[in-house]
N, C-alpha and C positions, 0 to 999 in steps of 0.2 A: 244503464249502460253508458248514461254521459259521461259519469264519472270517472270511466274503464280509459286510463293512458297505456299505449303502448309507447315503448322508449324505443329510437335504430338509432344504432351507432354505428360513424361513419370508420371504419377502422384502419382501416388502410391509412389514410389521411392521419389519424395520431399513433400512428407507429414510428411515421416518416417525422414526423414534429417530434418526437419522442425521444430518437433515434438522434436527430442534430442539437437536441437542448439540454440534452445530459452525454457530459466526455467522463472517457475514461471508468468504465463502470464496467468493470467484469470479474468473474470468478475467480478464483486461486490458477484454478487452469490452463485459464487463457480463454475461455468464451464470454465474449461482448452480452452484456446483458441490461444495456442503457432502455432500447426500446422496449425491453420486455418491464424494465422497473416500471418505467415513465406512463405506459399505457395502461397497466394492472392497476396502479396508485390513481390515475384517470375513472379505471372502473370500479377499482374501489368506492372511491369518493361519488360517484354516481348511483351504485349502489345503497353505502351509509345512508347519505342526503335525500333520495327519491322512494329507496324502496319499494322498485317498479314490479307491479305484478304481471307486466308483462315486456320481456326486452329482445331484442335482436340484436348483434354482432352484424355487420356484413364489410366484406372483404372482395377486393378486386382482387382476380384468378390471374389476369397475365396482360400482355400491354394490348393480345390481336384480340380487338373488338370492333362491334360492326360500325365506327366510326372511323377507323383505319380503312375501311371498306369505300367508304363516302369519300373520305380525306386522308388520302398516304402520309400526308405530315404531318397529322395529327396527335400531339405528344412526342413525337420524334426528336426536339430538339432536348425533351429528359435522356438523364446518364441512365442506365441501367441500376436497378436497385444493388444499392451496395452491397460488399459481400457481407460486412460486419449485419446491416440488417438481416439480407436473407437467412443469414445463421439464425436468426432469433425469432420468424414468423413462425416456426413449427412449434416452438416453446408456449407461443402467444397463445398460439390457438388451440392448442393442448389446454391450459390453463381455463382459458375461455369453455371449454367440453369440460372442465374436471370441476368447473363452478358451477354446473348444470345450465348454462346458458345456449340459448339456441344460436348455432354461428349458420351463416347465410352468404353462400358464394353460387357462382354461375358463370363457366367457360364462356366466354366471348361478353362479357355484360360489368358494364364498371358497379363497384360498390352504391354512386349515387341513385343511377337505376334500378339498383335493389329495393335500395329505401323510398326510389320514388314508387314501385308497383306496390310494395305492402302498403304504403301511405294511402293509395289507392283503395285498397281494397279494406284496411283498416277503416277508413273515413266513411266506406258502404258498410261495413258492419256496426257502423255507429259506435267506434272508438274516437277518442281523440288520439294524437300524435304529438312526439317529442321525440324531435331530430337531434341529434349529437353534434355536429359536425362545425367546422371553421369555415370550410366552403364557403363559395359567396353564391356558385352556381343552385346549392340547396334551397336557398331561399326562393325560388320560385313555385316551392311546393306550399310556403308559409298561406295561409287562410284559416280560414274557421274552421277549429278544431286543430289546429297545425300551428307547432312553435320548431322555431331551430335555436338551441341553445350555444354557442361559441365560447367553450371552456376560454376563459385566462387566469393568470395568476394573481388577477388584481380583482378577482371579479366576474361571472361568469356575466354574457350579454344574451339576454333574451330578445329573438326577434317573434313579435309578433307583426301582424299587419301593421301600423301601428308605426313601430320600430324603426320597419322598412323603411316606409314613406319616411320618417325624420331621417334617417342612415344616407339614404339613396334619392327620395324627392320624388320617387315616383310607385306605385303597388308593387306588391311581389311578383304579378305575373306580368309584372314588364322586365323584371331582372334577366328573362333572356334576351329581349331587345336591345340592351345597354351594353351583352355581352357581345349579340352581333356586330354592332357598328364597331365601338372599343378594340373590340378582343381580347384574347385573355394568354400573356404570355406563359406563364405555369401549362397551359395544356396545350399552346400554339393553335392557338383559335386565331385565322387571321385577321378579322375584321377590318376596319378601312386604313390605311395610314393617316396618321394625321388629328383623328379622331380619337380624344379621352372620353374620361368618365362626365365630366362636367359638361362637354359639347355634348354626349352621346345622351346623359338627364336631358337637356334640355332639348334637345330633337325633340324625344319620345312622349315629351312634355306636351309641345304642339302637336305634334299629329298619332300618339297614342300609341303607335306599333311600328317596326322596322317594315313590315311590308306597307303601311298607308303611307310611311314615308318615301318609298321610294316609286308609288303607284300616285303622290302629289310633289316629288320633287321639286317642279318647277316652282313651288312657294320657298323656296328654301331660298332666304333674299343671297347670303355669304357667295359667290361666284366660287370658291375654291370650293367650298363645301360641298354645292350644288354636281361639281364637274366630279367629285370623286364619290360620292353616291352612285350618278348615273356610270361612272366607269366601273363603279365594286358592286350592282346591281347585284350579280350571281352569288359574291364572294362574301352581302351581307347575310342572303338565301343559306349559302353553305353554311356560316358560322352560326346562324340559328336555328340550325336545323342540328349542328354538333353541340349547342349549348344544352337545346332540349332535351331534359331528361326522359327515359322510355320508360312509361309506367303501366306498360305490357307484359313486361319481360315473363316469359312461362318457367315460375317456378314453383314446383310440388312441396307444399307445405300448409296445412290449417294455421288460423291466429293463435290457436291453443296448442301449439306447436312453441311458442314464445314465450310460454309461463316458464318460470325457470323451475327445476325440477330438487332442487338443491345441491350442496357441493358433494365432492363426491372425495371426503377429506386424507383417506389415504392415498388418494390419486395427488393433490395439491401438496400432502406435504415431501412425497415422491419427488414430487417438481422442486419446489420450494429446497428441500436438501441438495439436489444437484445441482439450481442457481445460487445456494447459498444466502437466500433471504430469510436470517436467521429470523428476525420480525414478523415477518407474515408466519413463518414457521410457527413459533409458539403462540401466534393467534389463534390459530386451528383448534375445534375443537373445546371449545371454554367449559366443557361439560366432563372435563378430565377432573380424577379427585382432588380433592384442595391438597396443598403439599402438605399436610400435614397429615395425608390420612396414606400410608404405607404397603408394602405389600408385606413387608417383613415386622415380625412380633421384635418387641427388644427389650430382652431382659433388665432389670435392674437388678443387680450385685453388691454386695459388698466386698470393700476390697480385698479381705481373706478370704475370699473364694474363688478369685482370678485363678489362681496355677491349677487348683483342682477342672477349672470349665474348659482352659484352653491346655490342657496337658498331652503331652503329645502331637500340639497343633507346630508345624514349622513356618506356618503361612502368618502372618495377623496383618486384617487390612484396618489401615486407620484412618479419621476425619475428625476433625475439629480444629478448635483454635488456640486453646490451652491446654494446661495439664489437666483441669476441672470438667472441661468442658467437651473431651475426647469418646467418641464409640468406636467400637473395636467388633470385628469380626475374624471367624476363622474360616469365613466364608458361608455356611451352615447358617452359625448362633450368633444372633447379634444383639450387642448386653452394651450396658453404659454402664461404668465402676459410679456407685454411688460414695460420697467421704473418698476420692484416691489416696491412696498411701505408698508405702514401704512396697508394695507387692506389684503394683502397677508401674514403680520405679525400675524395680529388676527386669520385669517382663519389657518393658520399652529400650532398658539398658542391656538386655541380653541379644549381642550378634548373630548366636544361634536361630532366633524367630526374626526370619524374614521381614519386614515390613514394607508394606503396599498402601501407596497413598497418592495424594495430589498434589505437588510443591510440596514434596517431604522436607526438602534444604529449608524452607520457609517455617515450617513445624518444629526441626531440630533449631532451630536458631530460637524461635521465642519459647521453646522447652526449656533450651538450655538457661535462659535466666530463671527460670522456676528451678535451678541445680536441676535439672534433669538430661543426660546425656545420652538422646536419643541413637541406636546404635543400629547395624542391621539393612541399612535403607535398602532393598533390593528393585523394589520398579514404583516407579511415579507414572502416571500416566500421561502429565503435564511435559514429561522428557520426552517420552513417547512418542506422543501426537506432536511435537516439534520435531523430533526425527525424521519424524514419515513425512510432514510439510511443514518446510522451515518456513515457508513463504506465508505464512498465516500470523494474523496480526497481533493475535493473541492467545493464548493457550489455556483460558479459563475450562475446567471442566464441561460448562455449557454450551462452548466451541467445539470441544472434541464428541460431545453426545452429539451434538448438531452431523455433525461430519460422519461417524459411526455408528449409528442409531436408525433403522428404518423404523421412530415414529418423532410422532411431537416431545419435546421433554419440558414441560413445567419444572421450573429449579426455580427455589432461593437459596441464595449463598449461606443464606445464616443457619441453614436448614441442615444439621450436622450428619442427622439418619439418611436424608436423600442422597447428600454427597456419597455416603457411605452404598449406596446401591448401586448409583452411575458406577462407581469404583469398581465395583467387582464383577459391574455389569461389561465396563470398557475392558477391565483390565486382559481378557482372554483375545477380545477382539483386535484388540493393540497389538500384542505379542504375536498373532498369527498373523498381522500383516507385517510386523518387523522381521518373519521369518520368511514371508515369501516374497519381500525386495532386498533380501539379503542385509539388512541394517540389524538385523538382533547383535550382533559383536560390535559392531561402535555404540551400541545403545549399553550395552551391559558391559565391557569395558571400558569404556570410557565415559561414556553422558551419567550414569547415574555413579563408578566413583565420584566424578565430577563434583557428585555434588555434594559430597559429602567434605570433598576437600576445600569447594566455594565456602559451605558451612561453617567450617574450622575458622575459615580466613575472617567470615564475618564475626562470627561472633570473638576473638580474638581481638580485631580492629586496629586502629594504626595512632600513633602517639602524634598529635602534633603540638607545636610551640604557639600558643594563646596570644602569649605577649610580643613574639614579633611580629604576628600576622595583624594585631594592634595598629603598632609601629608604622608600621607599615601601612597601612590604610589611615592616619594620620599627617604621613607626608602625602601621601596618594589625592591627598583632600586637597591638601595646599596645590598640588603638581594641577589637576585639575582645575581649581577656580582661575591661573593663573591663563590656563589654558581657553578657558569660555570669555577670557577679557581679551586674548588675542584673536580669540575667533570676531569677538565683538567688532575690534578696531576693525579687520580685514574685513569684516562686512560691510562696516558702516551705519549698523543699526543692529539693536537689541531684539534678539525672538527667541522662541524656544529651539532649542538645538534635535530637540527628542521626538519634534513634530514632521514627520514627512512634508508635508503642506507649507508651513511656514521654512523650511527648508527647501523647497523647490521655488518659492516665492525668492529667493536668496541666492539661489543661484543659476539662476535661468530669466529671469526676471529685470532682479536688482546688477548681477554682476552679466550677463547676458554671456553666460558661459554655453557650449554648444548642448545640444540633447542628444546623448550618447545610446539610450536605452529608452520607448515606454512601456508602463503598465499600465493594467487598468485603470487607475487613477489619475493618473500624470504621468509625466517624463519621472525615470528610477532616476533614486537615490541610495540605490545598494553599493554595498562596497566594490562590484566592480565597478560598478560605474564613476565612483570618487575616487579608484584607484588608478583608472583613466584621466580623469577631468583633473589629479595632481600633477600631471604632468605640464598644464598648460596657465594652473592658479595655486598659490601658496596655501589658501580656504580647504580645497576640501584635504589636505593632507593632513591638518589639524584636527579636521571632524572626525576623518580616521583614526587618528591618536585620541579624540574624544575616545569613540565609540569603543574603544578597546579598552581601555583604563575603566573605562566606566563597569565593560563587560564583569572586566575582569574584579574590580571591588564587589561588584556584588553576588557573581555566583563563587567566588571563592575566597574572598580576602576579609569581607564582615558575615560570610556565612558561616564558614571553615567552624570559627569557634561555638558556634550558636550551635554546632548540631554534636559539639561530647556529648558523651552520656554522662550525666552527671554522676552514677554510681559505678561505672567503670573506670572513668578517667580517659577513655573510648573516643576513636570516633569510625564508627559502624558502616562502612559502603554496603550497599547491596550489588554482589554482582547478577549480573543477568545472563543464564543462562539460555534461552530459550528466546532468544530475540533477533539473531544476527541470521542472514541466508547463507553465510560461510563457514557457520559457527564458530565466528569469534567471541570472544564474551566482552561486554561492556559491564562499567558499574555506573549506578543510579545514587544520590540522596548522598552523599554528593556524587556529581561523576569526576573518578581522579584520572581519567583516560584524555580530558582533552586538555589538561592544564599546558598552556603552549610553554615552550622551551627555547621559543626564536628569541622571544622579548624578556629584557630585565625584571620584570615584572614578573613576568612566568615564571621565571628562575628562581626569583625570590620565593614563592609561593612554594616550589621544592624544600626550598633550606628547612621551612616551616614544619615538614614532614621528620620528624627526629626517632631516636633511637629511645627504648622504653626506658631507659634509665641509664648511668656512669658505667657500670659494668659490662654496657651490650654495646653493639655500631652495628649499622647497615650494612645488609651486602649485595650489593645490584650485578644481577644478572644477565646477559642481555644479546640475545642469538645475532652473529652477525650477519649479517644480507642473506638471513634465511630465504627469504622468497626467493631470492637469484640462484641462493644452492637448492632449493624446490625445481625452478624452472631448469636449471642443469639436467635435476634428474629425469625429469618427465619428456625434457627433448630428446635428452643422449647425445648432443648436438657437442662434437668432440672438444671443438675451443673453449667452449665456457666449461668444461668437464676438467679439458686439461688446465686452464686457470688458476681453477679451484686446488686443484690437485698439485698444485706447484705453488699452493700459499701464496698466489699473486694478489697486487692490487688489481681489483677486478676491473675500477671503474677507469685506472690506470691502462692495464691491458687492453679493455674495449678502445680506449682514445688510441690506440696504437695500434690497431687492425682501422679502427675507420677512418683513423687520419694517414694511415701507411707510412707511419714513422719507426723508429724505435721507440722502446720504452724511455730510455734515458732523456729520451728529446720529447717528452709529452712536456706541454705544459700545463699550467691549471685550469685555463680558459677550457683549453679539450676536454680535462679530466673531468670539467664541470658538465659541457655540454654530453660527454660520453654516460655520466650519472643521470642525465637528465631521459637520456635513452634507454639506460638500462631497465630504470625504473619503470618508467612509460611505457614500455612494453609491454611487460605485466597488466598494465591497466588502460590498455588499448590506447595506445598511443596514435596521435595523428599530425598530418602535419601541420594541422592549423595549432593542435595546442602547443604543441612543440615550438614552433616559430612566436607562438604568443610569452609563451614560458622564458623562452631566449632572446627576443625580442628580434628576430632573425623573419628572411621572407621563408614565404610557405617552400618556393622551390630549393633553398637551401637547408629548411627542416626537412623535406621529404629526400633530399640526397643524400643526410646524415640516416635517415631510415633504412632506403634503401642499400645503403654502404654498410649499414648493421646485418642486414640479410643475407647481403652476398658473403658475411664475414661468419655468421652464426645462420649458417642454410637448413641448420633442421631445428628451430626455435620458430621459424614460418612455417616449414611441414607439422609445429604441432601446435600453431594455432590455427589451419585448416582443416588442420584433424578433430579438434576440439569442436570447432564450426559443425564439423561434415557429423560426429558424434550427435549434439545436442540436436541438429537437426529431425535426425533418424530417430534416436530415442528421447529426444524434450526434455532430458537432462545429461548433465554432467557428473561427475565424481572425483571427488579426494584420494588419496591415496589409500586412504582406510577405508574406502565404502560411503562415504559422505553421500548425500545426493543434493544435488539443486536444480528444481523444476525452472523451466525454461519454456514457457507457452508463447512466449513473445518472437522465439526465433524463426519462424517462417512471419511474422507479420509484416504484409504490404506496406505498410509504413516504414518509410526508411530510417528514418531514426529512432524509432523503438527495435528494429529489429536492429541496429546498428549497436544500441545499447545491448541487446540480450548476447550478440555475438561476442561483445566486450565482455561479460560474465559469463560464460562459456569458457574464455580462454584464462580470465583471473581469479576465477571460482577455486578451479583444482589447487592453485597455488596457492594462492591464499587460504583457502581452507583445509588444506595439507598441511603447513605454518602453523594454522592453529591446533589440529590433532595434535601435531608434534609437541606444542608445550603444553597441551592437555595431558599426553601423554607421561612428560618428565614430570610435569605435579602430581601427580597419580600415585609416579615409582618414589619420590622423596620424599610424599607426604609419608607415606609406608615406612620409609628406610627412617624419619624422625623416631614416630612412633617404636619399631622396631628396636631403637638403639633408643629406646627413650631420651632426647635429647631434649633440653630446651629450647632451641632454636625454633623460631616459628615463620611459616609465610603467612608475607601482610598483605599484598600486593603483585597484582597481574595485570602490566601493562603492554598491550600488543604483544610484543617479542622478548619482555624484561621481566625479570623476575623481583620482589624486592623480599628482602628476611631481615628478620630483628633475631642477631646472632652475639648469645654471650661470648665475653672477650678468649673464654677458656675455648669455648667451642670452635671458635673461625677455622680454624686450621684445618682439623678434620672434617667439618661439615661443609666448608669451600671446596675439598675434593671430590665429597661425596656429593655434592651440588654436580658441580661441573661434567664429572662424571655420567651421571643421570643424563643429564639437559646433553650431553655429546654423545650418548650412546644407547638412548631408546627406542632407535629410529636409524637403521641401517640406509645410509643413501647412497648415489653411488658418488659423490664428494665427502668431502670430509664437514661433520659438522662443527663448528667453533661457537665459541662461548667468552664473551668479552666480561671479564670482572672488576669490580668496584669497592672500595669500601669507606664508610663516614660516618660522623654524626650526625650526618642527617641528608638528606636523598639529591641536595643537589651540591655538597663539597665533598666529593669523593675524591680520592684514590686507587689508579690501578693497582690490582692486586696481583702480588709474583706468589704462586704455587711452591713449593718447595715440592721437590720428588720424595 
């Protein structure tokens, strides 16, 4: 029996540690799930490492216990348990029951009292003991047979006897003497004033115990010492008699009551799926069959026998990576074409058979170079599971089984037959929950065209000019070194420019410029903050102009040409469908969305975008202040309605309602400040940004606001409404059925919920904007196809359309464009459409329509 450890953990104590040393850790939802990580990975790791054959859990029940009884203020001066914790103690200890461990509470009796009666009774049963706990008060249980371990990150510390005495200088079972004289502010234990840790050692030192001390006082040579002894007599009595653990406490339970029973895996991964610990999730259970062993048989085929197996099938779900390397189901029978051929071409190339898959756009795109023209796409489950939550960080299939799946799921990606079972195992589950949040008609009009139109775009690709984007990153080079010799002189010494460190040494240091900003490292060196600090030194405006030239050569100007395809002539963006919580679409590899347009630079890097040859030019599309005619609609709010509706300048009109002039008499400064409003609004404007933006005081930003309100009075009514919506229901909506989860907007914290309120009000518009030109790509990819045209789109930037259009075609394909993109979408303004055309994306011309 010597060898028999019981393990107590002190729990309470690392929920609360747990709870302040990990931010920001929560579900999709909005449930905090920091203490629950922090304390399971705790017992995890205690578990792996000890392998205790026998453990306890114990947990303090509430704050009234019989030491509130003794001493009213005792702990009083703690806040109440937070609410974000309390959310997550039911979770903890849920977990803690579903890992078969014994958990151990008792009304009126704190957790260390737990641990100190079983230690008790453990050590007469001739266990030994291992304490959990940080505590310092624990350590007076430490003796023979009794360790208390002190998790850290650097290092767990074992105290033994031993330990103590080096730690503290005096045995364990004077730890509550040192806490009487001291006391202990964490639990408001008052001990004496005056009196630390190192006076209180060294008391206990000479005369052994707080009461011999105060029953030999009169040895106590120190006069001040001497006089607050004899005046806190009672008050050292109180405080160690509240330090003393009760290792009485009556609680009904055997030590074999502590052997853990084992997990109880359906329960954990129940848990584990609704916290979203997809990790621990597919820990569960290691005893699942290896992926390679199936529930489903799979034929091998040859390829003349495909039409015969799936004949009459209108379903076909698919997975893989290639044309070679594809299995195919009609849900039933699932067969891999062995040699594909001619017959696998038609069936993949036939629109009539549905096809169900995962990132189909990603399938059709690397098909299409094997000349195969994947056709048909009807549901992807990777659209899906981003429909239903856009707010998920990634839409791999083994995210969406995590989410829809009540069990564990063992996946490899490279695993073509498994995919192919998640797929038609999700794909029912998906579709019935698109029908009962009402999103199946944005999902199937719009998200999976989508993607088929993204598809076109990609594997099409955009033509760019090689040898000016050269040219150009050759002057680029010179403009540059020119520049790090001017940074040099203005400093006065040579460093790296790219190094945060030697860059704060440079200008906080060396130039004793002010500290604007810190971070954790030092005083920042971000660009707000050198966009500040230019104001008052010629340096950092330069590192700025560094920093941006530099950006900008290398994610566009010497990348741009590196990524043609050398057997297209090509170059291939991926757009991102499934990324944005507004559903805009971005593109990746390169992204052409952020090329800036303010600087010559940026501009240049346009021009580079050209026309596929002599006979074709560009033609740019480009919705005007879509968002402003969004938020028209959605207010009704009459002035911006009638604005619109009277082909005004909008940003004109606002200056002339909230300067109370005429139009004729606005000047630029207003029209500038009034744009700065309109915009802002949309995306929560305030008046601190506002005055920062304008460079203007806060009370004359927020007079410019509130002079917007009294001018446009139900554009406020419907960003209250939006608020008082996402409140109620925790999301919002698009015009089309969009939805965006919103778990942040009751949270206590003022500026996260400040943020969720701001996307509340510019979700709907913003992501209204985006249907709408989802929606014209849709109707003109169709109207191309349709009129078989050559014209192609290349390009979807925010609100801009770009097309590589033969010179025969402009004419009529600029109508049929325009058309589309102004009348997909009934609003209650008029939509407009600003046109372009060039040889190449940034020397345009407006284009005049002829009727």
């Amino acid at each position: 029996m010597k060898d028999k450890k019981i393990y107590l953990v002190d729990a309470t104590a690392f929920c609360y540690r747990a709870f302040y040393a990990l931010k920001d850790l929560k579900t999709s939802f909005g449930l905090p799930t920091n203490a629950i990580y922090g304390f399971v990975n705790m017992l995890n790791k205690l578990l792996s490492e000890h392998k205790p054959e026998y453990i306890g859990v114990c947990f303090d029940v509430s704050r009234d216990t019989f030491r509130q009884k003794k001493y009213a203020e005792y702990k009083m001066q703690r806040p109440p348990m937070p609410d974000g914790l309390a959310e997550q103690m039911g979770y903890i200890k849920e977990i803690i029951t579903a890992s078969g461990i014994k958990l151990i509470e008792k009304e009126g009796f704190e957790a260390d009292d737990i641990i100190a009666t079983i230690t008790k009774r453990a050590r007469q049963a001739g266990f030994c003991v291992v304490i959990i706990s940080s505590d310092k008060d624990m350590l007076q249980l430490v003796g023979e047979g009794v360790v208390v371990i002190s998790p850290h990150k650097d290092g767990d510390i074992v105290y033994d006897q031993d330990k103590v005495v080096e730690r503290f200088g005096v045995k364990p079972s004077s730890i509550i003497d040192i806490i009487s004289l001291m006391g202990d502010d964490v639990d408001n234990i008052p001990g004496v004033k005056g009196i630390g840790e190192k006076t209180a050692v060294s008391l206990v030192k000479v005369f052994g115990s707080a009461d011999e001390l105060i029953s030999r006082v009169d040895e106590v040579k120190q006069e001040k010492i001497r006089s607050s002894i004899i005046d806190n007599a009672e008050i050292i009595r109180l405080s160690r008699e509240l330090a003393l653990l009760d290792s009485n406490v009556d609680i009904d339970f055997s030590l074999q009551d502590l052997r853990p029973v084992g997990p109880d895996n359906n329960a954990l991964a129940r848990l584990y799926k609704h916290l979203e610990f997809k990790k621990w999730l597919k820990d569960l259970d290691k005893n699942e069959p290896a992926n390679n062993e199936h529930k489903q048989e799979v034929l091998a085929i040859p390829d003349s026998q495909l039409s015969s197996i799936i004949k009459g099938a209108n379903l076909l779900y698919l997975s893989g990576q290639s044309f070679d390397s594809l299995y195919l189901s009609t849900g039933k029978d699932f067969f891999k074409v062995n040699n594909p051929g001619q017959n696998l071409r038609i069936v993949l190339q036939d629109p009539s058979i549905l096809k169900i898959g995962h990132n189909l756009k990603r399938l059709k795109f690397v098909l299409a170079r094997e000349n195969v023209d994947l056709k048909g796409l009807y549901f992807d489950t990777m659209i899906a599971g981003y429909v239903l939550n856009p707010a998920k960080a990634n839409n791999l299939i083994s995210d969406i089984a995590f989410d829809y799946l009540d069990r564990p799921v063992k996946f490899n990606p490279d695993d073509g037959i498994s995919s192919l079972e998640l797929i038609i195992e999700l794909k029912e589950l998906l579709e019935d929950e698109l029908n009962k949040k009402s999103l199946i008609n944005l999902f199937k009009e719009i998200e999976m065209p989508m993607a088929e139109v993204l598809s076109e775009m990609e594997i099409g690709g955009i033509k760019i000019d090689s040898k000016l984007l050269n040219d150009i990153s050759k002057e680029l080079e010179k403009r540059l070194i020119a520049l790090v010799d001017d940074i040099y002189k203005l400093s006065g010494t040579q460093f790296n420019i790219n190094s945060p460190k030697q860059l704060r040494d440079v200008l906080f240091e060396r130039l004793k410029l002010p500290v604007v900003r810190r971070s954790k490292t030092g005083p920042s060196t971000d660009e707000g903050v050198l966009t500040t600090l230019a104001k008052k030194h010629e340096l950092p405006a330069l590192l700025l102009e560094y920093r941006q030239l530099t950006k900008l050569k290398n994610t566009y100007i010497d990348t741009l040409p590196n990524l043609v395809n050398k057997d297209t002539g090509m170059l291939h963006t991926s757009f991102n469908q499934t990324l944005t919580e507004t559903g805009r679409l971005s593109s990746s590899n390169p992204n052409l969305q952020n090329i800036p347009v303010k600087t010559e630079i940026g501009r240049q890097i346009r021009r580079a975008v050209i026309a596929f040859d002599k006979g074709s030019r560009l033609l740019s599309c480009d919705y005007s202040q879509i968002e402003l005619r969004v938020l028209a609609h959605l207010s009704k709010d009459e002035n911006l309605i009638s604005a619109f509706r009277n082909n005004k300048d909008i940003h004109k009109a606002t200056a002339s309602l909230i300067y109370s002039v005429e139009e004729p008499q606005v000047q630029d400064y207003m029209r500038e400040t009034a744009k700065r409003v309109n915009f802002g609004i949309i995306y929560g404007l305030t008046s601190f940004g506002l005055s920062r933006d304008l460079d203007i005081s806060q009370d004359e930003a927020q007079s410019f606001i509130d002079a917007y309100f009294i001018r446009f009075p139900k554009v406020k009514e419907y960003i209250n409404s939006q608020i008082d919506t996402a409140q109620k229901n925790g999301f919002v909506t698009t015009l089309l059925g969009r939805r965006r989860y919103l778990p942040d907007i009751s949270s206590k914290n003022q500026s996260i919920r400040q943020l969720a309120q701001r996307q509340a009000v510019n979700t709907p518009i913003q992501g209204s904007a985006s249907d709408l030109i989802k929606l014209a790509m849709i109707r003109i990819q169709k109207e191309i196809s349709a009129a078989r045209l050559k014209s192609k789109m290349i390009l979807q930037v925010h609100d801009e359309l770009i097309f590589n259009v033969p010179n025969g075609e402009m004419d009529v394909f600029s109508k049929m464009v325009k058309n589309a993109m102004e009348h997909v979408l009934v609003l209650d303004v008029p939509i407009t459409v600003d046109m372009k055309s060039g040889l190449n994306w940034l020397d345009m011309k407006e284009l005049k329509l002829n009727d």
